[in-house]
C-alpha positions, 0 to 999 in steps of 0.5 A: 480491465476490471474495476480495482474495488471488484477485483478486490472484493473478489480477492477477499471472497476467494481466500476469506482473507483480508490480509495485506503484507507490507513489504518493507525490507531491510537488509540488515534483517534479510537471512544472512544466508541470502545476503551471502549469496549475493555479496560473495558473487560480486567481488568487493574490490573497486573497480571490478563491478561498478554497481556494486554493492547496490547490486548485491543489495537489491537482488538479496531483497529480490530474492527474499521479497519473491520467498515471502509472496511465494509463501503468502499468495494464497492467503494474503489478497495484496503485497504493499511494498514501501519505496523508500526501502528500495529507492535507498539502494539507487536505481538497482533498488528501483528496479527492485521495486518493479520487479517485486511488484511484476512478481506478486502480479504473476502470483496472483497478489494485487499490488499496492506501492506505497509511494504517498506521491501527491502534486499538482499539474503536470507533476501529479499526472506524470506520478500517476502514469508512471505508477498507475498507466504508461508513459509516452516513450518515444512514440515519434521515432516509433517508440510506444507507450510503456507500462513503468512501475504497473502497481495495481494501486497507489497511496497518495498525499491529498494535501494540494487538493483536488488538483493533485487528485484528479490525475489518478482518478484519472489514470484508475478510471481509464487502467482499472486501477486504484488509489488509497488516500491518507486520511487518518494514519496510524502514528502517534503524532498524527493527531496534531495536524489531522485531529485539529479542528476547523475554526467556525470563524473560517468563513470557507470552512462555514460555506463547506459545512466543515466549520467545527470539525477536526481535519481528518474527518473533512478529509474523509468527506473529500474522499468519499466524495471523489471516488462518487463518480466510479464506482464498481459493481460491488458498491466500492469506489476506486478511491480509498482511504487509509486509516490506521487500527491504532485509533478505534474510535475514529476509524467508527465514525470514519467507516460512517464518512465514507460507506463506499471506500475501501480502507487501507489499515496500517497499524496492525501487529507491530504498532500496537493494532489487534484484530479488535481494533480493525472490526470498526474498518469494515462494513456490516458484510465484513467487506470495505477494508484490508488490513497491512502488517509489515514486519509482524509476518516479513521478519517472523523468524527472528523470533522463531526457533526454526531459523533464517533459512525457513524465513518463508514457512514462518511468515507464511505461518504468521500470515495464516494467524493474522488471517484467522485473528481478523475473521474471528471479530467479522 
């Protein structure tokens, strides 16, 4: 399979777009008119239906979850659905996950779970091959192996190190797949780890050359350093980083650090991150970075007079928006 980073790249080209939407579901704020449709099929009496209303729930989203990708697969270049809005429901809502992500597939969208695993050993490959290739099913009782959650790409927590790494590099090199790493997030207590600065007296830190500096930016030398080994034809790696709009300053010297990955860059919209403050994010071509907005586009209609029922129209609108707010600083 093509390289993750190129077909990124190709993505962005074709619709002049940077656009990634987070598909971050509650259900409290899915269209009544979807909930009621699935809480009404199943009766709500014990007994009748075991799964439910974990069923109802999950095919509620489902349902609005294909809408918003209808709405935006020609405009957004990745869907970035966030699991813990789906493993809330149970294993109804996992499935809900697969199949959201089998359906931007089929709709052309590249997919990024936003799963933030991290481990070491057997742990760390087993997260990699479950999102990222396939997992042994059986294969002595002719069985074969089988492609579990089939994400493009992955987030994942770099906190044990290498160890907990390499297993997806592993996997992205051999499926075409790809990863973004935390490095720098959008939060307003991020700070009080990842900014803290390494002490010189540190004598693995003075042996590294990372003695005086704040953690987030070694973190990014790691990170441009083990995507080296694989990078695709347009200059990006396969391991990327995610950086948050909501600090300007930093994603300046970050996109310094790390020429070669692509960043992932949560923050825009609803956590205070406009289009100026992404312009740092991307090299001088205008390429190197994807922008996430969640809420700002799923749940436009709540704050459109239109109505829940063109819950779809409104976000594709605020989709095309944000679009054109991030092209007029590149």
């Amino acid at each position: 399979m093509k390289h993750f980073s190129d077909r990124l790249i190709e993505a962005i080209k074709a619709k002049k777009s940077v656009v990634c939407v987070g598909l971050d579901p509650r259900l409290d704020k899915i269209p009544e008119f979807i909930r009621k449709k699935y809480f009404k099929k199943l009766p709500l009496k014990r007994g009748v239906h075991p799964k439910f209303p974990l069923l109802a729930a999950s095919e509620a989203i489902l349902e609005f979850n294909k809408g918003i990708i209808d709405a935006v697969a020609d405009i957004a270049v990745a869907v970035k659905p966030q699991i813990a809005f789906y493993e809330m429901f149970g294993a109804e809502g996992v499935n809900c996950f697969i199949e959201t992500i089998k359906y931007a597939k089929s709709k052309g969208l590249l997919t990024i779970a936003d799963a933030k695993r991290g481990d070491i050993g057997t742990t760390a490959e087993a997260y990699a091959k479950a999102f990222l290739g396939k997992v042994d099913v059986g294969a002595e009782f002719g069985g074969a192996e089988t492609e579990i959650f089939g994400a493009d790409s992955i987030t994942v927590v770099p906190y044990f190190g290498f160890d907990g790494i390499k297993p997806f590099i592993e996997e992205c090199k051999k499926n075409g797949k790809g990863m973004f790493i935390l490095v720098k997030t959008s939060n307003k207590t991020a700070g009080d780890l990842q900014d803290l600065i390494v002490e010189k007296e540190n004598a693995t830190a003075e042996k590294s050359g990372n003695a005086g500096q704040p953690v987030y930016k070694i973190m990014a030398q790691y990170v441009e350093s083990w995507g080296a080994n694989d990078i695709g034809e347009n200059g990006y790696s396969c391991v990327g980083a995610v950086v948050g709009a909501t600090y300007p300053q930093q994603v300046v010297e970050l996109r310094k650090i790390m020429p070669h990955t692509i960043f992932l860059v949560p923050g825009y919209g609803a956590q205070g991150g406009t289009a100026k403050d992404v312009e740092g994010c991307f090299n001088k071509d205008g390429l190197g970075a994807i922008v996430n907005s969640s809420r700002e586009i799923i749940f436009a209609y709540e704050k459109s007079e239109k109505g829940e029922t063109a819950y779809a129209e409104i976000s594709r609108a605020a989709a095309e928006k944000m679009r054109m707010d991030i092209a007029a600083v590149l």
